[in-house]
N, C-alpha and C positions, 0 to 999 in steps of 0.2 A: 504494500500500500504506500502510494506516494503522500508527502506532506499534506502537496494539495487538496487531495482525497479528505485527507484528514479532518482540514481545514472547511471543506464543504458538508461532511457527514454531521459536524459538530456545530455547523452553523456558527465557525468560528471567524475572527477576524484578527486578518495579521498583523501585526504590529512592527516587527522585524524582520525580514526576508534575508535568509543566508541562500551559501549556494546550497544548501542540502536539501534546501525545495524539491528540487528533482531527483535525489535518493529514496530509495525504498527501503520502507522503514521495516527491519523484524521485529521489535519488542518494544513492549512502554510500560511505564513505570508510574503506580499513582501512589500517592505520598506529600506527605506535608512535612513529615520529621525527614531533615536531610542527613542523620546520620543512617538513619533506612534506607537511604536513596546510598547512602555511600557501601553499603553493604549489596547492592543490586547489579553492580558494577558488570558489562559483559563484553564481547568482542564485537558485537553484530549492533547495526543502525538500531538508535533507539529515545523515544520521545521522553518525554519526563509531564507530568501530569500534577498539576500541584496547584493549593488556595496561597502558598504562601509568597507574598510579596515584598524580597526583601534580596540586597545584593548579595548575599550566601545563597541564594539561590543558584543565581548566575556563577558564582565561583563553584559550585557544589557540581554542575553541568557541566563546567570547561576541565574539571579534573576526570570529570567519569565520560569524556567525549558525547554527550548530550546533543543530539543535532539541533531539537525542537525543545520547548519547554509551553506546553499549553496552560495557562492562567484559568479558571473556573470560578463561576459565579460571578461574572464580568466584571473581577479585578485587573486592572489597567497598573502594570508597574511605570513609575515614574520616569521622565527624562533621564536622570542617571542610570537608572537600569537600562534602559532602553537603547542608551550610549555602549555600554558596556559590554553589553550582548550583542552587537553589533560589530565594535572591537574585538570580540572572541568567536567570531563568527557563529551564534548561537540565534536561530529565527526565535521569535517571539508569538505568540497568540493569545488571546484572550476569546472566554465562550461564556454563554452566558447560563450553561447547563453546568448542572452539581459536577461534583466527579467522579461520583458515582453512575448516573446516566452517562457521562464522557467515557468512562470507563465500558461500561456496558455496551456501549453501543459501536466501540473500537474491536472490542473482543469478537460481537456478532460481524461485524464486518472482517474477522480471518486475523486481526493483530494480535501477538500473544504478548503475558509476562515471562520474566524467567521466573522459575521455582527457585527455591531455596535448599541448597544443600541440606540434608538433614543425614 
């Protein structure tokens, strides 16, 4: 599934455009604690799905190669972030669906998470 894809199932809208627009994505990750998000960390293209709007966000992405990070519940990060993710070539989105339905509705469309080693 390409970003764009993404970006239309979710009734999202971009904020940021990198080049990863046009990669296909294998996995997303929804999450709000970003030391979760650091424990999810994988090899293959992958979105990050998150309420929280804050620039550890953005750094917590550019460590675990993050293409996309989709914002929920039309949280809009600010001009700083906005910059920054930009700078780190990270696309930006904002949706105005939970992320719970975001998530749901990425899964029925064929996008998986990683499991957890156990």
């Amino acid at each position: 599934m390409k970003v764009s894809d993404c970006a239309g199932l979710l009734n999202a809208e971009i904020l940021v455009k990198s080049d990863s627009f046009d990669e296909d994505l294998k996995i997303a990750c929804g999450c709000d604690l970003m030391s979760d998000v650091m424990a999810f960390s994988s090899d293959e293209s992958q979105i990050l799905i998150t309420g929280l709007v804050n620039p550890q966000t953005i750094r917590t992405a550019e460590m675990l190669d993050v293409k996309v990070i989709i914002f929920v519940r039309g949280k809009i990060p600010d001009e700083t972030m906005q910059k920054l993710a930009d700078e780190k070539g990270i696309g930006l989105m904002t949706t105005p669906l939970s992320m719970f339905t975001c998530c749901g509705l990425l899964y029925e469309a064929g996008l998986r998470g990683k499991e957890a080693a156990l």
